[in-house]
Backbone as a ProteinNet text record, in pm:
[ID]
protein_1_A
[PRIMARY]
XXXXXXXXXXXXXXXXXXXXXXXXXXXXXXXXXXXXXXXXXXXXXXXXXXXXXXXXXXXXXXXXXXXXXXXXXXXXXXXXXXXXXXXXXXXXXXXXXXXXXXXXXXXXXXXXXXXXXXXXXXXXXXXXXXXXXXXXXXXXXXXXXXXXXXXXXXXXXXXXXXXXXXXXXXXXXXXXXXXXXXXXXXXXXXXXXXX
[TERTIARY]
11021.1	11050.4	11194.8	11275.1	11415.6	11444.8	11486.9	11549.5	11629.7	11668.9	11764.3	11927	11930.7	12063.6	12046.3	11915.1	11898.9	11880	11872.9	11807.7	11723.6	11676.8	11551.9	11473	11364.5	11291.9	11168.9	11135.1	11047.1	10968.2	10847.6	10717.3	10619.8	10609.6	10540.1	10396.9	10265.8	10153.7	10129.2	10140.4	10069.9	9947.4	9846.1	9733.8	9668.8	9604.2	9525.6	9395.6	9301.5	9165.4	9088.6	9106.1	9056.4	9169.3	9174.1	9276	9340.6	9522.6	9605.1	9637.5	9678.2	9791	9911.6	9947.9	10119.8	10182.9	10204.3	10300.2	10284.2	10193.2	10189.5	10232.6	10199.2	10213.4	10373.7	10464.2	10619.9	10702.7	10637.1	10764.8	10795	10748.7	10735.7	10897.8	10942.9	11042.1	11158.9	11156.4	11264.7	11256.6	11174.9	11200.3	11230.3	11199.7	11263	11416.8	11445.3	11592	11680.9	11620.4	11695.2	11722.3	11657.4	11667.6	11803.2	11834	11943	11946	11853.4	11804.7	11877.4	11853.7	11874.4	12078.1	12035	12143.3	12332.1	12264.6	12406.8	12448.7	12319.8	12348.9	12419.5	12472.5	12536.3	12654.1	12735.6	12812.6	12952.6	12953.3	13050.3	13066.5	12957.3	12968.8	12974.1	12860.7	12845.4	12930.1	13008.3	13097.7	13016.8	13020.4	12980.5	12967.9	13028.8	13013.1	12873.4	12816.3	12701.6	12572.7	12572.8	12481.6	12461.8	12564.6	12549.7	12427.2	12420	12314.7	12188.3	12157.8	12018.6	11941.4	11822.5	11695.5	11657.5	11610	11543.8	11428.4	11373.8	11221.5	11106.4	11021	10897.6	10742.8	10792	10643	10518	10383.8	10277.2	10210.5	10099.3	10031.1	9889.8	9832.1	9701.6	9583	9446	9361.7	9203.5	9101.9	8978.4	8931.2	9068.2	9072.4	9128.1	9097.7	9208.6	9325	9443	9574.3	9539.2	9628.3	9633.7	9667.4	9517	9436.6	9486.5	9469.5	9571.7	9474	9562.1	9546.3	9515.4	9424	9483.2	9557.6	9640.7	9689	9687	9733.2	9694.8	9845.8	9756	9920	9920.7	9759.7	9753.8	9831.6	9881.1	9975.3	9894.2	9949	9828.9	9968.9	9922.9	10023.5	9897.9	9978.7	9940.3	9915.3	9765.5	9750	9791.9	9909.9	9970.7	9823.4	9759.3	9692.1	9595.4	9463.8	9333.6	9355.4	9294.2	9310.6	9253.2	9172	9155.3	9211.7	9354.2	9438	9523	9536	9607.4	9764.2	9809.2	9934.3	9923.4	9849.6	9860.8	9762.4	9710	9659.6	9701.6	9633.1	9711.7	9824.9	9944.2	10023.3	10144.7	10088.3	10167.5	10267.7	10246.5	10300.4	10344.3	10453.3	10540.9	10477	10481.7	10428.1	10289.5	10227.4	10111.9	10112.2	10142	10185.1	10034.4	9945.8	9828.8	9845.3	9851.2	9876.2	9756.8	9746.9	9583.8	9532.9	9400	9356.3	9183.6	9115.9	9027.3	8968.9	8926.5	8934.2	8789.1	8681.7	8559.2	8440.6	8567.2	8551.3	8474.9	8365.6	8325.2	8355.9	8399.5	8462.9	8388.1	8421.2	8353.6	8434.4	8320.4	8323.7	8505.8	8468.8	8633.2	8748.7	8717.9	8853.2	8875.1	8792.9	8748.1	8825.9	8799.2	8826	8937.4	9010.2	9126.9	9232.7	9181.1	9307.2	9289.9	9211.9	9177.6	9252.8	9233	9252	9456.4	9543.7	9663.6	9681.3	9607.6	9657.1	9652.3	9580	9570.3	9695.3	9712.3	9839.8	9991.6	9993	10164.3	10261.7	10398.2	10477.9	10457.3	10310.4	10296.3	10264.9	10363.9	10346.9	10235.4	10155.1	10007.1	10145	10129.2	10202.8	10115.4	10042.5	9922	9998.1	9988.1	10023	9912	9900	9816.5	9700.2	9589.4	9461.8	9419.1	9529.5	9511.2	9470	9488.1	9466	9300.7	9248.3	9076.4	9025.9	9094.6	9114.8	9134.6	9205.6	9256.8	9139	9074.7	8995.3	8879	8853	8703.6	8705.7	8854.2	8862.7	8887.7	8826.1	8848.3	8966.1	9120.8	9257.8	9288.9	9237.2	9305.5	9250.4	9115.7	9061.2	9139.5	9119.2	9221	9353.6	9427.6	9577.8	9554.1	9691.5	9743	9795.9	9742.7	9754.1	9761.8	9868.3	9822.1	9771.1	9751.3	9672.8	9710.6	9656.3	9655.6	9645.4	9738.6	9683.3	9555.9	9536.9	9411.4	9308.5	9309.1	9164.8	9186.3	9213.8	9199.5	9085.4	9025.1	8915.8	8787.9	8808.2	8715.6	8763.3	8900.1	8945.8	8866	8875.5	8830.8	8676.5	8595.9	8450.4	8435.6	8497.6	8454.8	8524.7	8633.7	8679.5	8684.4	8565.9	8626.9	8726.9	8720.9	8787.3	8948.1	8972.4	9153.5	9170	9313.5	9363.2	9481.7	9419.9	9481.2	9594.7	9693.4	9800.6	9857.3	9828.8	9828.3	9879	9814.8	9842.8	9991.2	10035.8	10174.4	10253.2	10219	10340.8	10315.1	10452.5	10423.8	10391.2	10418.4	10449.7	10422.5	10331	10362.3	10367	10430.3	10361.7	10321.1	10242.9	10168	10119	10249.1	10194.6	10249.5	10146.6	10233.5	10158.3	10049.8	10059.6	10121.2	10150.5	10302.7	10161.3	10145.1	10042.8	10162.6	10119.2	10174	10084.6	10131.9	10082.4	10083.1	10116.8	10031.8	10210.3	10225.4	10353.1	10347.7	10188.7	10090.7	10028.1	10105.9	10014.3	9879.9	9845	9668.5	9634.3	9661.6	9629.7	9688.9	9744.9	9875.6	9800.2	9800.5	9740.4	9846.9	9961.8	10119.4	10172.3	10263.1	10414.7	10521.2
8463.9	8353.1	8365.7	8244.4	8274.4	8162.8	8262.7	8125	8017.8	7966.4	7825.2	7869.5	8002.7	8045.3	8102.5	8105.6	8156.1	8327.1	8337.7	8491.9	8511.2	8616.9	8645.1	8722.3	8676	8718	8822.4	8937.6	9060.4	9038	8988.4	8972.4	9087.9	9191.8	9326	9266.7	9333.4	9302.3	9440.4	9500.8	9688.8	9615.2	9689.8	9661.9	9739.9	9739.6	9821.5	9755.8	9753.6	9690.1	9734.4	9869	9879.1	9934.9	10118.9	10173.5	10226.5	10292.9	10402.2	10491	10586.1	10697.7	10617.2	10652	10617.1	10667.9	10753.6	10880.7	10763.4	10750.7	10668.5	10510.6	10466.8	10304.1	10270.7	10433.8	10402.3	10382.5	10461.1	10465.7	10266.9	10144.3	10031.6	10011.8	10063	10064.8	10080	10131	10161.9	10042.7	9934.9	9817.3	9747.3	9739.4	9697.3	9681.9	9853.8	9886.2	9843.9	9785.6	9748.4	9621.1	9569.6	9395.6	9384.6	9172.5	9178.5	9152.3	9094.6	9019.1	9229	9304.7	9406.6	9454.5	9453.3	9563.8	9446.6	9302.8	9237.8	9259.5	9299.1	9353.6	9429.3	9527.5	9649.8	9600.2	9505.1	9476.3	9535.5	9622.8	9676.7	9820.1	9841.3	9975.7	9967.4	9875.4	9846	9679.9	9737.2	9654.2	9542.9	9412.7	9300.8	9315.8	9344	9377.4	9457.3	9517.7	9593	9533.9	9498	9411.8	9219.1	9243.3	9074.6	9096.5	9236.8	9201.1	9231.5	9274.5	9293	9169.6	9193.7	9060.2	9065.7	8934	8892.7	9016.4	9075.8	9081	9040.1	9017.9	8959.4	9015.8	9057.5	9181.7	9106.7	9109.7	9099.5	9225.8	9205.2	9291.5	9225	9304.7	9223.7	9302.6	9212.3	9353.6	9263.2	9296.1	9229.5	9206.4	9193.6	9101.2	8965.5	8911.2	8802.6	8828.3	8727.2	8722	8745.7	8788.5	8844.4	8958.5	9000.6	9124.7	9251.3	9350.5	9475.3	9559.3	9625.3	9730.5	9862.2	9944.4	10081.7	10155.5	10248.6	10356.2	10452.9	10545.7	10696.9	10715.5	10829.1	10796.8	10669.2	10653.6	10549	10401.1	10385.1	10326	10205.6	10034.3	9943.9	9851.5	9790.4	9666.2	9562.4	9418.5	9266.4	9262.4	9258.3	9134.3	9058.2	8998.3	8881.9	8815.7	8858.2	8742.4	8846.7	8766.3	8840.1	8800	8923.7	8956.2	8828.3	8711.4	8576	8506.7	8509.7	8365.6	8381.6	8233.7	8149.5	8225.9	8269.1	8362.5	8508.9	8544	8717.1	8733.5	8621.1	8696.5	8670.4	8730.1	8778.1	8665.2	8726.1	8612.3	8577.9	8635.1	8573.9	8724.7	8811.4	8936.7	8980.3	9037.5	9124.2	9253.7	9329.5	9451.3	9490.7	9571.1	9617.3	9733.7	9775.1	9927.9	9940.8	10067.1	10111.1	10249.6	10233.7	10361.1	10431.4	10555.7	10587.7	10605.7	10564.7	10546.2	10679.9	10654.8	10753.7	10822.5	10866.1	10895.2	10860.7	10845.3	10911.5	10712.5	10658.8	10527.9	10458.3	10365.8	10273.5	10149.6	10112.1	9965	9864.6	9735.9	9652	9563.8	9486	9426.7	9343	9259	9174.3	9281.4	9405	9478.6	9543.4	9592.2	9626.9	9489.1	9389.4	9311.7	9276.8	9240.2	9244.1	9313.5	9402.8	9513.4	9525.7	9524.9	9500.7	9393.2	9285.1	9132.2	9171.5	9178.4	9212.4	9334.7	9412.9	9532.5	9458	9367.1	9307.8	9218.8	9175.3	9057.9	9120.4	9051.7	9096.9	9085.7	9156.4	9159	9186.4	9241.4	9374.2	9460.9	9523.2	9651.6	9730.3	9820.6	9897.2	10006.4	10028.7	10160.4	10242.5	10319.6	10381.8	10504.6	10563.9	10672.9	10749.7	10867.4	10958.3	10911.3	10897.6	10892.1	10732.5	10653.3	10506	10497.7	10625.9	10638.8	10619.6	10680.5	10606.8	10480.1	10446.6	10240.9	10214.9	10278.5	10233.3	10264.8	10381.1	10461.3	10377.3	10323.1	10219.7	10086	10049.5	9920.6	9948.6	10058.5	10034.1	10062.1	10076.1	10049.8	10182	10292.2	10393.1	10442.6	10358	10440.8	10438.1	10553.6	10604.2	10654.6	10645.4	10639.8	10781	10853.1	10956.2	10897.2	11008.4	10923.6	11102.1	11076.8	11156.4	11143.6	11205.3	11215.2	11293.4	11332.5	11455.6	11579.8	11686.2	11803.6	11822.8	11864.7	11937.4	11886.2	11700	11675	11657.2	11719.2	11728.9	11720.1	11839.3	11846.4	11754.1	11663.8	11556.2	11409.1	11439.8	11313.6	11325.2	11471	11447.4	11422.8	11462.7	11459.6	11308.1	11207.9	11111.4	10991.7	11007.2	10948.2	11040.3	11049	11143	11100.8	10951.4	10924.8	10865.2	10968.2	10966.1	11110.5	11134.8	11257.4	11268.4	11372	11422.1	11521.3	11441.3	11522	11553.2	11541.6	11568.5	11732.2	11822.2	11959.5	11993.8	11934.5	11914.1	11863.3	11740.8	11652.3	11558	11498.2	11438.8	11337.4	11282.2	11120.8	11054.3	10969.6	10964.7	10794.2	10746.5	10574.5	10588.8	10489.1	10466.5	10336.9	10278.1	10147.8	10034.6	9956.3	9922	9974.3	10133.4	10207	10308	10309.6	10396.9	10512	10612.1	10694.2	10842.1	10862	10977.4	11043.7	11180.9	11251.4	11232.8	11321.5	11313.6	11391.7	11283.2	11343.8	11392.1	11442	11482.7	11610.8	11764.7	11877.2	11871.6	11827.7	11761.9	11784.6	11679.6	11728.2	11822.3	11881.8	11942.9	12097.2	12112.1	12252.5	12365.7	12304.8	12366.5	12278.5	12306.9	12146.2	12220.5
5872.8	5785.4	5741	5705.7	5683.9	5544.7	5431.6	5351.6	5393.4	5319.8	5333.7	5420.4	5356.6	5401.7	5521.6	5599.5	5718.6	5729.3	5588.2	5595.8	5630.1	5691.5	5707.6	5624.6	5579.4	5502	5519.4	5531.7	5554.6	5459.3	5507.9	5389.6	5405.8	5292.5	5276.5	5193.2	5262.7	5134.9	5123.3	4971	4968.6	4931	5038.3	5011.4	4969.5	4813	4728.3	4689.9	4771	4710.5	4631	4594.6	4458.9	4331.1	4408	4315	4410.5	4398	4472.3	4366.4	4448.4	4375.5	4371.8	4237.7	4232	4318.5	4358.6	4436.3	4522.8	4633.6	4771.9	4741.6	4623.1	4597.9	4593.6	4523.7	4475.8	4622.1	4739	4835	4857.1	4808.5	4818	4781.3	4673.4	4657.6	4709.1	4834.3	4927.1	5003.2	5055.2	5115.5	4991.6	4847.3	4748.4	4729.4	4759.6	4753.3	4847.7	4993.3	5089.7	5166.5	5004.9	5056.9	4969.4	5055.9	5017.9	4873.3	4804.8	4628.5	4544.5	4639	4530.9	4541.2	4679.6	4762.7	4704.9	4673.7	4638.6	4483.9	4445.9	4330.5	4255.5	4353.6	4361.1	4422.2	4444.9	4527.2	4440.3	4324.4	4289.8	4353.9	4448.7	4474.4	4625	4692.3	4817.1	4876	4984.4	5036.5	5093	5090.4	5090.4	5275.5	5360.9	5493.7	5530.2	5447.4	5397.9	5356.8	5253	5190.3	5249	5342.3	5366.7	5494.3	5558.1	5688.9	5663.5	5481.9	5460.8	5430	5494.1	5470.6	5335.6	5318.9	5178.8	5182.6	5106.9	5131.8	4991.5	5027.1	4972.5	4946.7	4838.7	4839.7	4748	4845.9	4725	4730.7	4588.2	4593.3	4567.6	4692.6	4746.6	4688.8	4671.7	4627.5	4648.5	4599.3	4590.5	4449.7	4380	4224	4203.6	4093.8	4147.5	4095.5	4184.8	4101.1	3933.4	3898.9	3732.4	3675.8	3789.9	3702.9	3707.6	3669.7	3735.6	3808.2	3899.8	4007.3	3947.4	3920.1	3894.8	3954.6	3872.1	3957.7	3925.8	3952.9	3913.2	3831.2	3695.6	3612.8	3500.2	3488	3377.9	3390.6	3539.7	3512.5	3640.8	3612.4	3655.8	3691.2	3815.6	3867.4	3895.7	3873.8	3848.8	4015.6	4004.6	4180.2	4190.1	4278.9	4338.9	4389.6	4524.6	4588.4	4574	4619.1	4601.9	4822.6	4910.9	5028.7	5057.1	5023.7	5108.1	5098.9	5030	4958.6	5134.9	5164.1	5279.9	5298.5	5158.2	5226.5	5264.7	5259.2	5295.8	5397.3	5503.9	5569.7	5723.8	5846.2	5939.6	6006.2	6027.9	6116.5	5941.4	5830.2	5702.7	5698.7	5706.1	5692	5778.1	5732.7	5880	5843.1	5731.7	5719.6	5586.6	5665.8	5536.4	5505	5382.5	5322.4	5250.5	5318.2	5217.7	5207.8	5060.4	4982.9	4965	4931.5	4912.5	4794.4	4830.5	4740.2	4735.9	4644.5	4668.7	4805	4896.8	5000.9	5024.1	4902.8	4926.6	4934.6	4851.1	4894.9	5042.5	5025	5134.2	5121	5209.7	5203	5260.9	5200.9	5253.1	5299	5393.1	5553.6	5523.6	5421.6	5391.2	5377.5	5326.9	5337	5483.3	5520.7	5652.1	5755.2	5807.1	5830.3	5843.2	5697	5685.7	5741.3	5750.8	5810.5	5914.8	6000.8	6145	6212.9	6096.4	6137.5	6163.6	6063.9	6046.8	6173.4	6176.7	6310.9	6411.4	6472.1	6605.2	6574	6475.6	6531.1	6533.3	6632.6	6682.4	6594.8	6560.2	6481.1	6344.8	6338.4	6229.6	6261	6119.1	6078.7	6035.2	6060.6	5893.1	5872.8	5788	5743.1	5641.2	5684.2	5605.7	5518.9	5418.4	5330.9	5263.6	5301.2	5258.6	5279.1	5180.3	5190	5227.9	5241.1	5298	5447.8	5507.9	5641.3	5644.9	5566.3	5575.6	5588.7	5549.1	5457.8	5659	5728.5	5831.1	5921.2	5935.4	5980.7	6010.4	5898	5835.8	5949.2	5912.4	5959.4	6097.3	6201.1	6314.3	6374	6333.7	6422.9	6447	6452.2	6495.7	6612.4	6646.5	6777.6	6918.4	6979.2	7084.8	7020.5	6921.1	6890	6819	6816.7	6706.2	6597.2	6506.1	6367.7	6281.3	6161.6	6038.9	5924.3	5857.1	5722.4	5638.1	5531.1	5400.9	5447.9	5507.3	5570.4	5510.1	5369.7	5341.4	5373.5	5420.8	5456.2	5634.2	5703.5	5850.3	5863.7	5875.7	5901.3	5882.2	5736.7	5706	5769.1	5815.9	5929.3	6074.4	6113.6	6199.8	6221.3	6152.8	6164.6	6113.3	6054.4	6007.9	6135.5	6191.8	6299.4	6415.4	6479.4	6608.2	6733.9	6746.2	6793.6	6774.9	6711.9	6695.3	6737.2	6760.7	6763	6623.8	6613.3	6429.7	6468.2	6391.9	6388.6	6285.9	6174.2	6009.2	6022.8	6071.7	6059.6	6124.9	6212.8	6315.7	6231.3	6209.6	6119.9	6024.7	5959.3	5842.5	5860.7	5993.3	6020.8	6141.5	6183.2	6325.3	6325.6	6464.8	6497.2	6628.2	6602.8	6780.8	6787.5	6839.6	6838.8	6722.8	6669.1	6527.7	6374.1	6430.7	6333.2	6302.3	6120.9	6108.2	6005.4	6105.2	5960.8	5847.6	5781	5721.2	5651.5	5601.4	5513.9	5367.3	5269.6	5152.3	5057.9	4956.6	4853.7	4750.5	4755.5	4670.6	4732.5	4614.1	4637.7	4658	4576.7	4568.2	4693.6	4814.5	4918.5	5053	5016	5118.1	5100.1	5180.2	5230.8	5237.5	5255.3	5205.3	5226.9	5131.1	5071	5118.4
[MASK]
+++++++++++++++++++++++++++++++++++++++++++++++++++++++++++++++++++++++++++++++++++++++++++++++++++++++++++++++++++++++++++++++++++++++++++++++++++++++++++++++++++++++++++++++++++++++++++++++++++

């Protein structure tokens, strides 16, 4: 999508359907930091040759509440649902990228969240970008079978017995993509088996 000025616009949904960890929900901020609405901001520091080739970007935050209501997060701390996951803009073909942060691990999801994310992995020119324990959220919904993928070192082992069909690379590394899934590990001792 491109504003008026022919920018292009990077539309992000973090998808949190119930609750995340803060730790995983903040890295949002770095596509925050690298649009152009922030980066011209700074144009006393950053040379306009710089900031003129960054995209708009456009973040909601999606959930199975409605717009309003807040998100929990870990850290006492709660963000406003933009769209509830059935509203006409956030779903597949509306988003270039989907950031899921994690959220409880021990969580079962249902069929619409499930769905959802399935629905967005099959379409072309997105992104999942799973973080820490969001890799389940991914797991559930089907998109990792056949592919390498990471997770929370400390829960390997419950990745693998619950998806056998992925290959786990959580214990190797922090980060992997395959495809147009981006998985990672955990920025949280909590689960790190060593940090």
């Amino acid at each position: 999508m491109a504003t008026s000025d022919s920018r292009k616009t990077v539309r992000i949904g973090v998808f949190i359907p119930t609750e995340a960890q803060l730790l995983d929900t903040a890295c949002i901020d770095v596509f925050g930091s690298m649009s152009y609405e922030y980066q011209s901001g700074l144009s006393y520091m950053i040379p306009e040759t710089i900031y003129s080739l960054a995209p708009s970007v456009s973040i909601s935050y999606i959930s199975t509440i409605k717009p309003g209501e807040l998100i929990r997060l870990t850290g006492s701390m709660k963000v406003a649902c933009t769209h509830h996951l059935s509203d006409p803009e956030v779903q597949p073909g509306q988003l270039d990228i989907v950031l899921i942060p994690g959220p409880d691990p021990r969580t079962a999801w249902e069929a619409a969240v499930t769905d959802w994310v399935a629905g967005h992995a099959a379409t072309e020119g997105t992104d999942i970008l799973s973080v820490c324990s969001g890799i389940f959220v991914c797991g559930a919904a089907g998109i990792l079978k056949g592919k390498k993928a990471c997770g929370p070192r400390g829960l390997q082992s419950q990745l693998k017995k619950q998806f056998e069909d992925v290959t786990w690379l959580g214990d190797e590394l922090r980060w992997i993509q395959d495809g147009n899934i981006w998985s990672s590990g955990t920025v949280s001792p909590f689960f790190s088996s060593r940090v």
